[in-house]
Backbone as ProteinMPNN parsed JSONL, in Angstrom:
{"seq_chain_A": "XXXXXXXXXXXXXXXXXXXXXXXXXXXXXXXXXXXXXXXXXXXXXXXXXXXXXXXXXXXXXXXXXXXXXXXXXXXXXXXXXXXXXXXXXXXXXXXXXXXXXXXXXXXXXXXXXXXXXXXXXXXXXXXXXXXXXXXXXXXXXXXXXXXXXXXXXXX", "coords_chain_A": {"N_chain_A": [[3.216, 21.214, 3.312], [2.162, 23.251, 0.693], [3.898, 23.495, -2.761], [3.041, 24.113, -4.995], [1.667, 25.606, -7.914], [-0.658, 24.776, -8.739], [-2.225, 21.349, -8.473], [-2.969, 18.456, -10.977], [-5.3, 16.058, -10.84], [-5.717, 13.238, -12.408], [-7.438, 10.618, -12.582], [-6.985, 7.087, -13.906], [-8.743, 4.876, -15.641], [-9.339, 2.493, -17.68], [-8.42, 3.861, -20.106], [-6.648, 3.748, -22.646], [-7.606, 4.15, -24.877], [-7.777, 7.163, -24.802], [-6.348, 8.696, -23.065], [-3.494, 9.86, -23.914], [-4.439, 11.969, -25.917], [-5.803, 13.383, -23.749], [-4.187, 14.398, -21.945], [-2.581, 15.763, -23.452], [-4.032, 18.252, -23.815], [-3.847, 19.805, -22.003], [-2.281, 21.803, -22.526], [-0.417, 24.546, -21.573], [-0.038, 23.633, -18.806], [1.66, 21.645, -19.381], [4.33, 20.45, -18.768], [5.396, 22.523, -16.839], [6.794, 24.542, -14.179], [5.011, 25.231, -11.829], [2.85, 23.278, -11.993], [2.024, 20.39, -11.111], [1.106, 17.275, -12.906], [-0.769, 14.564, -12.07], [-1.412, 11.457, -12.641], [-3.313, 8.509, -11.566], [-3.2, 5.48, -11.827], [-5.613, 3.515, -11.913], [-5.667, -0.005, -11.592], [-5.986, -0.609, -13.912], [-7.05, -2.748, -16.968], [-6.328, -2.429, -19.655], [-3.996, -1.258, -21.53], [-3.772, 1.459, -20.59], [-1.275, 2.094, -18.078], [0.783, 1.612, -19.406], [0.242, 3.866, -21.493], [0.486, 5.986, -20.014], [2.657, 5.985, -18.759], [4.607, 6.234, -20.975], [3.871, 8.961, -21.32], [4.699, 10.444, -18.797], [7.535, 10.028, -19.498], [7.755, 12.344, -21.379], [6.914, 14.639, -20.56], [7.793, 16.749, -17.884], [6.695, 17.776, -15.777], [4.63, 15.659, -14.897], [3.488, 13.217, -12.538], [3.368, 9.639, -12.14], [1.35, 7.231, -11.162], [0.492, 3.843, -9.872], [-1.971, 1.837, -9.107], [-4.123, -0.155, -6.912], [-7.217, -1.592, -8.318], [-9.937, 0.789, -7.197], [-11.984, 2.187, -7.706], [-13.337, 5.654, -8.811], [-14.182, 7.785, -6.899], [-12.199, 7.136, -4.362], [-9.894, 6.759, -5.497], [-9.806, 9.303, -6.159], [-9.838, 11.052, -3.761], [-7.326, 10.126, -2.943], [-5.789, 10.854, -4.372], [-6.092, 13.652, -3.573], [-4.733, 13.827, -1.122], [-2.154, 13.219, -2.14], [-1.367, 15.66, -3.393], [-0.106, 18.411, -4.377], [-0.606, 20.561, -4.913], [-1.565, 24.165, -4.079], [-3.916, 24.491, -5.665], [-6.507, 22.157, -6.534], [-7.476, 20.078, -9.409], [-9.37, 18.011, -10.682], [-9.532, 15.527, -13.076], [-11.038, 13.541, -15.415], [-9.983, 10.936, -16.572], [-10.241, 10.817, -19.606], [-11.337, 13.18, -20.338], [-10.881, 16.434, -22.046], [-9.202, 19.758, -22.791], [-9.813, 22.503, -23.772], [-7.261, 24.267, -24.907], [-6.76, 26.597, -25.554], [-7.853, 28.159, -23.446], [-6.133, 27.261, -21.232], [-3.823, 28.808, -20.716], [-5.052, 31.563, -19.511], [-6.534, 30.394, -17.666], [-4.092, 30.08, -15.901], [-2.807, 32.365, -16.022], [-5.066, 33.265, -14.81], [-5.17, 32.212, -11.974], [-2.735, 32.64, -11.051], [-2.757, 35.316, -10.113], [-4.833, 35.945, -9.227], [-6.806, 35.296, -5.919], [-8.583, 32.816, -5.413], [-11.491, 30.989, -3.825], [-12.703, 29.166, -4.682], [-12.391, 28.029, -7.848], [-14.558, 27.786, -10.517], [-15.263, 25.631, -13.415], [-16.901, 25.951, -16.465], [-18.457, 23.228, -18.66], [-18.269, 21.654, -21.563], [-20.507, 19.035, -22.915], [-19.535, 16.271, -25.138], [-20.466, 13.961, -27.944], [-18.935, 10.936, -29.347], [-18.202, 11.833, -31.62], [-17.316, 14.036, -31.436], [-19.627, 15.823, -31.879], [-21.347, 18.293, -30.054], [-22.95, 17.473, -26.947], [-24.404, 18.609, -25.013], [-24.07, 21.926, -23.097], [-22.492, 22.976, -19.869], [-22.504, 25.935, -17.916], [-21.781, 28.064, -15.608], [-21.861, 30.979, -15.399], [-22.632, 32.982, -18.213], [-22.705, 34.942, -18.734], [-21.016, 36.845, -17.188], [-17.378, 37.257, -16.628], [-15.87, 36.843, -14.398], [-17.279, 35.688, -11.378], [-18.418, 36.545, -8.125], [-20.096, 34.74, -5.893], [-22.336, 34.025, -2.878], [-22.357, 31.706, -0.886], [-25.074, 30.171, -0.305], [-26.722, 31.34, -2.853], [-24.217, 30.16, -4.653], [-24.945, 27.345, -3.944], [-27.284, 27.022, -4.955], [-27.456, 27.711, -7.869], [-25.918, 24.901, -8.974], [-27.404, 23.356, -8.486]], "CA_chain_A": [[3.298, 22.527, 2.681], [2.217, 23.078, -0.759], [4.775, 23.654, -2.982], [2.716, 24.144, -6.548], [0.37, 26.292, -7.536], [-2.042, 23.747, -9.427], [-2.512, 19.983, -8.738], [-3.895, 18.106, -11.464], [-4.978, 14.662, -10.583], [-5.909, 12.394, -13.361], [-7.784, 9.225, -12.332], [-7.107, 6.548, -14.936], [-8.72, 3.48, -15.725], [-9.178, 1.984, -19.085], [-8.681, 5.17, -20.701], [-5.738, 3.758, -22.952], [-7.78, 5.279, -26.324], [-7.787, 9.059, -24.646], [-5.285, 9.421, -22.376], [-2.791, 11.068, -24.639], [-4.884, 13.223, -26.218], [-6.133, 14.079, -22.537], [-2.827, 15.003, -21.268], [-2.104, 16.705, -24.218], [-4.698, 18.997, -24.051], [-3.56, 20.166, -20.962], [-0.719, 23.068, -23.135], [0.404, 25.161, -20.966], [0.48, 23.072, -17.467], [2.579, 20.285, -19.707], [6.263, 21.047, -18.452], [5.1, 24.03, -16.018], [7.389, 24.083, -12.727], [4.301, 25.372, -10.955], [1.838, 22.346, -11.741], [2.016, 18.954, -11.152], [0.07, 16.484, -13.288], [-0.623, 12.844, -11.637], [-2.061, 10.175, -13.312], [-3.445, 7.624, -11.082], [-3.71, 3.93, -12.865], [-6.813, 2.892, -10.862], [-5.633, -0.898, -11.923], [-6.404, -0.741, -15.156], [-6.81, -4.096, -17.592], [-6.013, -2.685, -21.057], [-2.459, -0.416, -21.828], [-3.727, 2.655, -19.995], [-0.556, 1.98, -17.637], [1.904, 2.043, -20.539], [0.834, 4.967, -21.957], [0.586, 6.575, -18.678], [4.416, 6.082, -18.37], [5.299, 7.17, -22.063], [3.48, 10.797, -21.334], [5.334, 10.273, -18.029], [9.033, 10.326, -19.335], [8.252, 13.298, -22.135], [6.166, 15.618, -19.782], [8.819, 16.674, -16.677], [5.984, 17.413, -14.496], [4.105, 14.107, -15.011], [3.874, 11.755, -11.522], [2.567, 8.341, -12.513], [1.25, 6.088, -9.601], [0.199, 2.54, -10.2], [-2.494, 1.318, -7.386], [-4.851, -1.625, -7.288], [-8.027, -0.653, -8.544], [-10.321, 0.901, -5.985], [-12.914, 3.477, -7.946], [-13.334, 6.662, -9.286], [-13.981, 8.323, -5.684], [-11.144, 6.505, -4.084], [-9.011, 7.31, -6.809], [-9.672, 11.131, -6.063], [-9.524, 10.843, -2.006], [-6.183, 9.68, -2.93], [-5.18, 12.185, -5.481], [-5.914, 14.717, -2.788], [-4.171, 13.466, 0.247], [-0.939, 13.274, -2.658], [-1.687, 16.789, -4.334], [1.068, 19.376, -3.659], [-1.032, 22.32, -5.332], [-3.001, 25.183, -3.47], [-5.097, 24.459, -5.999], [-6.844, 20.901, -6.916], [-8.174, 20.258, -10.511], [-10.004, 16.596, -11.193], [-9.577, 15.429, -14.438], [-10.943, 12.514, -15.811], [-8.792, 10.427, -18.159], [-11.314, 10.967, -21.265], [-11.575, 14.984, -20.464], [-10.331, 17.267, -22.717], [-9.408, 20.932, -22.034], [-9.632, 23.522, -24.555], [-5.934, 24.726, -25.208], [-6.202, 28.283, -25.467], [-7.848, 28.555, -22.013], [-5.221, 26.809, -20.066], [-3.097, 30.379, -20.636], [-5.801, 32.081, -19.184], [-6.879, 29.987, -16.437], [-3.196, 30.224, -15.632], [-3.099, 33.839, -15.567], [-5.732, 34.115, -13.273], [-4.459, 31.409, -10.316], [-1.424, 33.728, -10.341], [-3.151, 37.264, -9.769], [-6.177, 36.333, -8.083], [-6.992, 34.261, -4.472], [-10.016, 32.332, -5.393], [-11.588, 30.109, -2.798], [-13.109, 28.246, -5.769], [-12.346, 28.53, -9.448], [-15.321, 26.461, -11.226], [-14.914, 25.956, -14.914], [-17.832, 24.946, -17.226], [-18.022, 22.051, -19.453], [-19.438, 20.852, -22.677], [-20.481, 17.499, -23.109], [-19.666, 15.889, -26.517], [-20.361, 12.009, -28.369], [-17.582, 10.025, -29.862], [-17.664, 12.357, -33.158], [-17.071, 15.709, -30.897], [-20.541, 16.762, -31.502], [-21.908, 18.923, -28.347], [-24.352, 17.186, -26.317], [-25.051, 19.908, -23.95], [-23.216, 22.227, -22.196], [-22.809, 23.738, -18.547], [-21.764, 27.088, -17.931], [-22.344, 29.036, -14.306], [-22.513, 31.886, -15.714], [-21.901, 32.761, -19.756], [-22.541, 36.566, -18.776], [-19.933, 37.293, -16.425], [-16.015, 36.388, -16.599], [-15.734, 36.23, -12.872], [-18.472, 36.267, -9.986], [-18.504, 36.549, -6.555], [-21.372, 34.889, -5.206], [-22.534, 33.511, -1.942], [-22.451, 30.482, -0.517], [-26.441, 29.793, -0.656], [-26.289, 31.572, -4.75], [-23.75, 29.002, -5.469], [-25.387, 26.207, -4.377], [-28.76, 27.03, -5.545], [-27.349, 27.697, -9.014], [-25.71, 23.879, -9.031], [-28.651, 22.255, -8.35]], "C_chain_A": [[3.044, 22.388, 1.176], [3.184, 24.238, -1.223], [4.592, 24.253, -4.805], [1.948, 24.821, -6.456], [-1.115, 25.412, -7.903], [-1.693, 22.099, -9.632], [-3.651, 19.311, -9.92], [-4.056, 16.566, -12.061], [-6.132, 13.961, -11.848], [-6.614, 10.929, -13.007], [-8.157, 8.347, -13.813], [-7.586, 5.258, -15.015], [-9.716, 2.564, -17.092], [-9.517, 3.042, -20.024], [-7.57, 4.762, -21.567], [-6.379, 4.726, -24.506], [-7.84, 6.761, -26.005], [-7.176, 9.423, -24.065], [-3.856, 10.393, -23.061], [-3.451, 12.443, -25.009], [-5.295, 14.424, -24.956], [-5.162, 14.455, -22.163], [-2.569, 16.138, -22.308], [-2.796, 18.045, -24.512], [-4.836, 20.045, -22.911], [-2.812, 21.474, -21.048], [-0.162, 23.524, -21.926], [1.177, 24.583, -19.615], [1.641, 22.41, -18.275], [4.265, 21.388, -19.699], [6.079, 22.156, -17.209], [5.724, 23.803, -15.153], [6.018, 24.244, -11.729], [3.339, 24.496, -10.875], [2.67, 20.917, -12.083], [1.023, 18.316, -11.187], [0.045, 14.945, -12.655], [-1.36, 12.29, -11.972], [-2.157, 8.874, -12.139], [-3.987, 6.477, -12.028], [-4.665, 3.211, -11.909], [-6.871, 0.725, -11.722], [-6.448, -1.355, -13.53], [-6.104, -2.017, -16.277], [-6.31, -3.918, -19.295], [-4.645, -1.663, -20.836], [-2.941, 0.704, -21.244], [-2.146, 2.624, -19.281], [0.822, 2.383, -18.278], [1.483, 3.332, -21.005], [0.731, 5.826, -21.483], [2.686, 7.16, -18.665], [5.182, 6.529, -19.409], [5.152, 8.788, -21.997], [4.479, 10.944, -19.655], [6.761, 10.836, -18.679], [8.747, 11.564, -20.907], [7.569, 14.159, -21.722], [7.063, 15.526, -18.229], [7.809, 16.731, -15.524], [4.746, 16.729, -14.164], [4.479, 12.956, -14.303], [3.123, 10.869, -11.949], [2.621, 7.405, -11.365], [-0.1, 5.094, -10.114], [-0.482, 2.195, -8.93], [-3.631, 0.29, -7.821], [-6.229, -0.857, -7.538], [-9.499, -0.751, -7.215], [-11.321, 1.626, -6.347], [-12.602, 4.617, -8.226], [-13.137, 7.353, -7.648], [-12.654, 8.178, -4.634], [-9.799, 6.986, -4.61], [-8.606, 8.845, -6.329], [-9.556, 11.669, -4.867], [-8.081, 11.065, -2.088], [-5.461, 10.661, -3.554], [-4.863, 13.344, -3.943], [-5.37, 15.278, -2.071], [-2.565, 13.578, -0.928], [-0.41, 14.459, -3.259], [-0.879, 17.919, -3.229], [0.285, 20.862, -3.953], [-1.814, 23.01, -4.202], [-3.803, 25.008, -4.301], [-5.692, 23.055, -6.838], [-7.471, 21.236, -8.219], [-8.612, 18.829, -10.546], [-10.241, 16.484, -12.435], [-9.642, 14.613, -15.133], [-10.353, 12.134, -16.842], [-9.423, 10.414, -19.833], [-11.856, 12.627, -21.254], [-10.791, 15.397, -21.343], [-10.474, 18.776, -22.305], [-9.285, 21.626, -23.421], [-8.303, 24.3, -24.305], [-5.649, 26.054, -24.875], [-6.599, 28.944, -24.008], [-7.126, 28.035, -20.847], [-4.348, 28.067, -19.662], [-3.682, 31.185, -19.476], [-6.066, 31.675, -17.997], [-5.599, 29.846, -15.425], [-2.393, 31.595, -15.254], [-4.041, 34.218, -14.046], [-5.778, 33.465, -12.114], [-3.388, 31.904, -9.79], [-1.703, 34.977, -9.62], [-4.169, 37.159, -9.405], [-6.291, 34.73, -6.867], [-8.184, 33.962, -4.749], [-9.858, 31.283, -4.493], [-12.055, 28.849, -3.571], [-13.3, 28.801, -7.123], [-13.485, 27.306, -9.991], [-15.096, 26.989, -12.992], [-16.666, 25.121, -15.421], [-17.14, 24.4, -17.971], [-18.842, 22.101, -20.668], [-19.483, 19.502, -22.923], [-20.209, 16.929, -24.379], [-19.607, 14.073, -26.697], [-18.86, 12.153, -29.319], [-17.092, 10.761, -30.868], [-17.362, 13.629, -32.748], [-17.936, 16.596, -31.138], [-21.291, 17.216, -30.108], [-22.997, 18.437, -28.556], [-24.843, 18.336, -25.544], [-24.01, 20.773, -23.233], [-23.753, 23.297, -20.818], [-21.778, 24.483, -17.876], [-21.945, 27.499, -16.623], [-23.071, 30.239, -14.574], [-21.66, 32.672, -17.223], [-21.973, 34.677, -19.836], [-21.215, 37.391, -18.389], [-18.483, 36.889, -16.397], [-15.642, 35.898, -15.474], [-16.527, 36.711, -12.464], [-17.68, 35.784, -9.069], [-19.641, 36.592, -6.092], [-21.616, 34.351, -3.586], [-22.798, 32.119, -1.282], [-24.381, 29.451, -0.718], [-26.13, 30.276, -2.282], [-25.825, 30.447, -5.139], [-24.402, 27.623, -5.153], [-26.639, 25.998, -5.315], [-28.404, 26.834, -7.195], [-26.116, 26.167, -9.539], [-26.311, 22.695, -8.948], [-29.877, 22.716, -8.905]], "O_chain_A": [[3.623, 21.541, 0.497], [3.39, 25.33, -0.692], [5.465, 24.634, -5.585], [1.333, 25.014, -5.408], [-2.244, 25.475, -7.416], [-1.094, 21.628, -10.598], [-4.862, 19.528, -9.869], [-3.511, 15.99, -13.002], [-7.291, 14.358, -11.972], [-5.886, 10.013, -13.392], [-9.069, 8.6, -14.601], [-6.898, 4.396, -14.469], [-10.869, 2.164, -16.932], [-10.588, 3.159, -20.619], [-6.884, 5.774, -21.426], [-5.8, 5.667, -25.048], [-7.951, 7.558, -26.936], [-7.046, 10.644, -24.143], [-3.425, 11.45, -22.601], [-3.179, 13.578, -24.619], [-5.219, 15.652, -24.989], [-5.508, 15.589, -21.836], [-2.374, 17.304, -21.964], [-2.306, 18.862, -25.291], [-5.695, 20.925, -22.859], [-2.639, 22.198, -20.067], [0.59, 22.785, -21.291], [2.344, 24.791, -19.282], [2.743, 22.651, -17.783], [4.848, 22.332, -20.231], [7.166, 22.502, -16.748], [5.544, 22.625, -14.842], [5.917, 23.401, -10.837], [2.695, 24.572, -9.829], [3.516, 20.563, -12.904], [0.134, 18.307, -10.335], [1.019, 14.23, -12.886], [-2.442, 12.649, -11.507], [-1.112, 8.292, -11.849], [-4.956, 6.548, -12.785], [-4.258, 2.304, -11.182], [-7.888, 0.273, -12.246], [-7.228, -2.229, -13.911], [-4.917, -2.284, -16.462], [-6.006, -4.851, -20.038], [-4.43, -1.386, -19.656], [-1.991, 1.44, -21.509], [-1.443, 3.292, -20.038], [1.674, 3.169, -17.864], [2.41, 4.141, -20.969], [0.813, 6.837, -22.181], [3.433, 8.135, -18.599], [6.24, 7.118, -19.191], [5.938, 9.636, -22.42], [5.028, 12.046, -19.671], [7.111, 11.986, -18.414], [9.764, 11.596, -21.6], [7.36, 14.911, -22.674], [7.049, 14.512, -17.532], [7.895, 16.018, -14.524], [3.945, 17.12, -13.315], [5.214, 12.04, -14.671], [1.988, 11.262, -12.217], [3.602, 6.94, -10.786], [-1.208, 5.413, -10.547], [0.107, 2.201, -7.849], [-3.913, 0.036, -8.992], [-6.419, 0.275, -7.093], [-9.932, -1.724, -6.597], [-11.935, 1.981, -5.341], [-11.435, 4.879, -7.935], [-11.992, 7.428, -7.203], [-12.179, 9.21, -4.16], [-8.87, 7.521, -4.006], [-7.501, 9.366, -6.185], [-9.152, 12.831, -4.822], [-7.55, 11.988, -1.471], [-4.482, 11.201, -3.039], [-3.784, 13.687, -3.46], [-5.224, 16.493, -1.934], [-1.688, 14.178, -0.307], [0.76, 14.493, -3.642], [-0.95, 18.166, -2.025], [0.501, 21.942, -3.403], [-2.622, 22.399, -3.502], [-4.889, 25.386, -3.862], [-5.191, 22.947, -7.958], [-7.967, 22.35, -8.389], [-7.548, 18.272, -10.276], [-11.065, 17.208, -12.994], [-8.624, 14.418, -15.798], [-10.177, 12.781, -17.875], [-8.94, 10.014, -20.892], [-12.642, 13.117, -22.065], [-9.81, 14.675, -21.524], [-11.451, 19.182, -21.676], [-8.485, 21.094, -24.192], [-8.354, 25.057, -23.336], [-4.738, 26.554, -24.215], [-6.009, 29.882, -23.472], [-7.426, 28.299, -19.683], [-4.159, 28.351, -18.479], [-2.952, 31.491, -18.532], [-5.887, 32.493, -17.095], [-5.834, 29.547, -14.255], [-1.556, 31.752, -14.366], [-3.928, 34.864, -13.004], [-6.368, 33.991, -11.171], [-2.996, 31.819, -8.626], [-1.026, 35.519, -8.747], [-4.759, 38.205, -9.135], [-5.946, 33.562, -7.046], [-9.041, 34.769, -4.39], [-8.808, 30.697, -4.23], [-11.838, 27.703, -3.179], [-14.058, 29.699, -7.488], [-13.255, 26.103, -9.868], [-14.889, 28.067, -13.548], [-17.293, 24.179, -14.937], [-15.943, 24.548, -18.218], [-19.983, 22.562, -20.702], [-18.452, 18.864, -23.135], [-21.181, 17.325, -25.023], [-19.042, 13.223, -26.009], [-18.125, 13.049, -29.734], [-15.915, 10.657, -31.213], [-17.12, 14.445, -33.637], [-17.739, 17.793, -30.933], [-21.716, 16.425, -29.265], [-23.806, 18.547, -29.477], [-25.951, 18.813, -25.791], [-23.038, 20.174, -22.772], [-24.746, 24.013, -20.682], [-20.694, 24.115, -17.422], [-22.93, 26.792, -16.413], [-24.215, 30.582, -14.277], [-20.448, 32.87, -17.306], [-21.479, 35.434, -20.671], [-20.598, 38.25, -19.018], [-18.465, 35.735, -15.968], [-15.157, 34.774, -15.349], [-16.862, 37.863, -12.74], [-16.722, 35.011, -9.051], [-20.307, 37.593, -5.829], [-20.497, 34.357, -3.072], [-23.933, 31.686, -1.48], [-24.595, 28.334, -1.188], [-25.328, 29.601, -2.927], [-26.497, 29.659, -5.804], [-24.412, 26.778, -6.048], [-26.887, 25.11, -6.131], [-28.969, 25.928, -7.808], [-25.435, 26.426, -10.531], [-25.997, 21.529, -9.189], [-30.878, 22.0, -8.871]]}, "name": "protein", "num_of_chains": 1, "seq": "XXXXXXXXXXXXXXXXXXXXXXXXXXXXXXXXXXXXXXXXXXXXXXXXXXXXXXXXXXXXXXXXXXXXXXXXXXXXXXXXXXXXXXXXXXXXXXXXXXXXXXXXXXXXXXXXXXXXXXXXXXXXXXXXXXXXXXXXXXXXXXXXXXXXXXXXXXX"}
């Protein structure tokens, strides 16, 4: 039975320079009763692990699970099969989320039944200038399209 409204699984592995900031960029989920964040340590060789477990004991709904390392895919198989939310989020350990839309995207998992929420991204280098970004659609706040539509417009 799920028990949350938003799983959001973290696959970590030598992410020790971004994993804070990545968690932290998370606002609103951090502490939320309704989401649970999990950090998987996909056997990681530098301090990812440690500071896995410091955002661990000052974030209440922060599970930390230690596993031998197995891959990115693997990693997220696993997340899935452990993920209490109706709703999955994948979040690599070097992502960042824009702050003010966690509110928002939190608003609307409460008051609307989506079968799939997709978010765009922007890509950025080391100095946080945008490489490119990818939107669905930069017209509309929410669509409802069709199963052929959406794939066509993903590929």
């Amino acid at each position: 039975m799920k028990n949350k409204l938003l799983s959001i699984i973290v696959p970590a592995y030598n992410v020790e320079k971004y994993l804070s900031k990545t968690v932290k960029s998370l606002g609103v989920f951090l502490n939320c009763e309704e989401v649970e964040i999990v950090i998987i340590n996909d056997g990681s060789t530098d301090c990812t692990f440690r500071v896995a477990k410091k955002l661990g004991k000052e974030y209440q709904n922060i599970e930390i699970i230690d596993k031998k390392n197995s891959g990115l895919s693997a990693v997220r198989n696993f997340g899935n099969k452990v993920a209490q939310g109706e709703y999955i989020y994948f979040f690599d350990g070097d992502d960042y989320l824009n702050e003010e839309y966690t509110s928002e995207i939190m608003n609307e998992l409460k008051k609307r039944k989506f079968d799939l929420y997709c978010l765009g991204y922007v890509k950025v280098d080391a100095q946080g200038r945008k490489i490119s970004s990818h939107v669905y659609d930069v017209d509309k706040k929410y669509s409802r399209v069709d199963y052929v539509e959406f794939i066509k417009s993903l590929v």
